[in-house]
N, C-alpha and C positions, 0 to 999 in steps of 0.2 A: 185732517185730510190734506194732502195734497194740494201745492198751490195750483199746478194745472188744470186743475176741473172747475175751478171756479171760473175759467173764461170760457167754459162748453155750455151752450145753452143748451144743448139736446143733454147734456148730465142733468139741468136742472127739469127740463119738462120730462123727463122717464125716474120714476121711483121704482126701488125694488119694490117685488111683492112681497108682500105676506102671507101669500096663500101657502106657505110650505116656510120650511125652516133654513134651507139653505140655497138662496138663489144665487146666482153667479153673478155675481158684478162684473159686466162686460167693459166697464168705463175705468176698472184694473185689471182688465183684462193685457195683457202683450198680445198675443196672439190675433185678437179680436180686434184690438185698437190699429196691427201694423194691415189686417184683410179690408179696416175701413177705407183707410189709406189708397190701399192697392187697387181700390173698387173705384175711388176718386181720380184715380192716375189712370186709369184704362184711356186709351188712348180715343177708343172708338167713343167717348162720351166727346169728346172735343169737337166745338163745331168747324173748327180749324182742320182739323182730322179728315173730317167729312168733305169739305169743299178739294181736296185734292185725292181722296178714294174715300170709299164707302167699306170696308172691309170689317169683318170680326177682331175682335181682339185675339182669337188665335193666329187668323192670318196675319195681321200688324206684325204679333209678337217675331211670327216665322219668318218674315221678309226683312224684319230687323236683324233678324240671327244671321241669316245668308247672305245680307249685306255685309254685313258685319265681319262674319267669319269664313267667308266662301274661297274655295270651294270646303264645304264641309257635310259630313255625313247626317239624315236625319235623326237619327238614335244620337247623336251628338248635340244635336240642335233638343230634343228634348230634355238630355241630363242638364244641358246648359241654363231653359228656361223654367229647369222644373215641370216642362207639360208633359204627360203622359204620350206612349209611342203613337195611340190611336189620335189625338188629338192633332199631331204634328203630322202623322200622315193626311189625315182629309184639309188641313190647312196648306197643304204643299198641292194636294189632287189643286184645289179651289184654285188658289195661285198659279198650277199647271195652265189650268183651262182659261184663265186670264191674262194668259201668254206672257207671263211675269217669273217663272221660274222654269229652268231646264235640267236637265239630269247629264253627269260627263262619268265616264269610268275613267280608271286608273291603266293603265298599258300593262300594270304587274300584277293588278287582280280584276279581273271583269265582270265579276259579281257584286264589285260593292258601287253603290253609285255616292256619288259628290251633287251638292245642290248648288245651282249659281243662279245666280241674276242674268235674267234677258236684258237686251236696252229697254225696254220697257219699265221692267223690274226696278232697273237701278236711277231709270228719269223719277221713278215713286220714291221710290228709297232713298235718294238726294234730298229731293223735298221736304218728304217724313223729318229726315235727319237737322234742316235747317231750322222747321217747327219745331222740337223736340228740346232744341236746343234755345232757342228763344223761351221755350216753356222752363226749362230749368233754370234757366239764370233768372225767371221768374219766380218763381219755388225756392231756389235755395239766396234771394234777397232776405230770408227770413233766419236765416243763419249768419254767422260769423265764417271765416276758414275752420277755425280751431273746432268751432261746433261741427263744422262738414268732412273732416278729416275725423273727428271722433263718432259719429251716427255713421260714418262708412263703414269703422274698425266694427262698432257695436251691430251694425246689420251684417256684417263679417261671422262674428262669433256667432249667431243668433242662428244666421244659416246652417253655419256648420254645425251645432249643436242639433239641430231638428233634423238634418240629415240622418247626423248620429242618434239619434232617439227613435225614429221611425224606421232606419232602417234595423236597428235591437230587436225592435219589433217584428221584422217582417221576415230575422232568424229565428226570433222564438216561436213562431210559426210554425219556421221549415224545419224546428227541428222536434215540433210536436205529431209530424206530418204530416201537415194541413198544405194544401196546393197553393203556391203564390202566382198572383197576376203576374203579366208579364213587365209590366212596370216595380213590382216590387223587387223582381228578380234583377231585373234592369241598375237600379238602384243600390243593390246588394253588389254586383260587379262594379258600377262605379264606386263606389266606398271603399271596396277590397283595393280597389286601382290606386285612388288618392291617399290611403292609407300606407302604401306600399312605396 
């Protein structure tokens, strides 16, 4: 086995079953191993989080995007986080009604709206940003450069490949005739985009 499993106690207190013949070992799992991860890193678990807003992790995720990338479009803010259109919109309604995000058009098309930060927004977003960052350079003490420069490249490849995997998927759907969500369809355009 692997040397890393021997420092995971939850490897040693969960045994496969035996009730069937082929059970999934989540603990060689990729996928499984990087969702435990991601579920550890939610920001709304932090009680650091909490003392300066109480928010969802989809709103975190939203007001980090719009800081981050503002003014930008929501369909943008979801290809970027990976969250689905519908989640990015009630994350944006929520943040609207918490006088934290506002909506700007453009003078050359007035249909598309741009997301920005109120001052509200951006005193949270500051914040956020200075926590976030104290937490990382807490989290990557456990690397090297070499290590943090190489799990970047490898979480690099690993996106792009599931990208490309799932959205295979969601042509060979469209071209068995089956109706795709609008997140799959969403996703199928960006891919053609970045691919192009």
């Amino acid at each position: 086995m692997h040397n890393y499993r021997t420092t995971r106690k939850r490897n040693q207190a969960f045994k496969l079953t035996d009730r069937h013949e082929s059970p999934l070992d989540l603990y060689e799992h990729l996928p499984f191993q990087i969702s435990i991860l991601s579920n550890l890193l939610q920001l709304n678990k932090d009680a650091s989080v909490k003392d300066i807003i109480d928010l969802e992790p989809r709103e975190l995720r939203v007001i980090l995007n719009i800081g981050s990338y503002m003014p930008v479009k929501a369909a943008d803010i979801a290809y970027q986080s990976r969250l689905d259109s519908y989640t990015v919109s009630r994350a944006v309604k929520t943040l609207k009604e918490f006088g934290m995000v506002s909506s700007e058009m453009r003078e050359t098309n007035k249909k598309e709206k741009f997301l920005t930060l109120t001052e509200k927004g951006l005193e949270i977003y500051n914040k956020l940003c200075v926590l976030i960052n104290e937490r990382t350079h807490k989290l990557e003490e456990v690397l090297t450069d070499t290590e943090k420069v190489f799990l970047m490249e490898i979480l690099a490849k690993l996106e792009d490949k599931a990208e490309g995997v799932i959205t295979a998927s969601a042509l060979q759907r469209q071209a068995r005739g089956i109706n795709l969500s609008a997140d799959q369809k969403e996703l199928i355009r960006w891919y053609k985009k970045s691919a192009s």
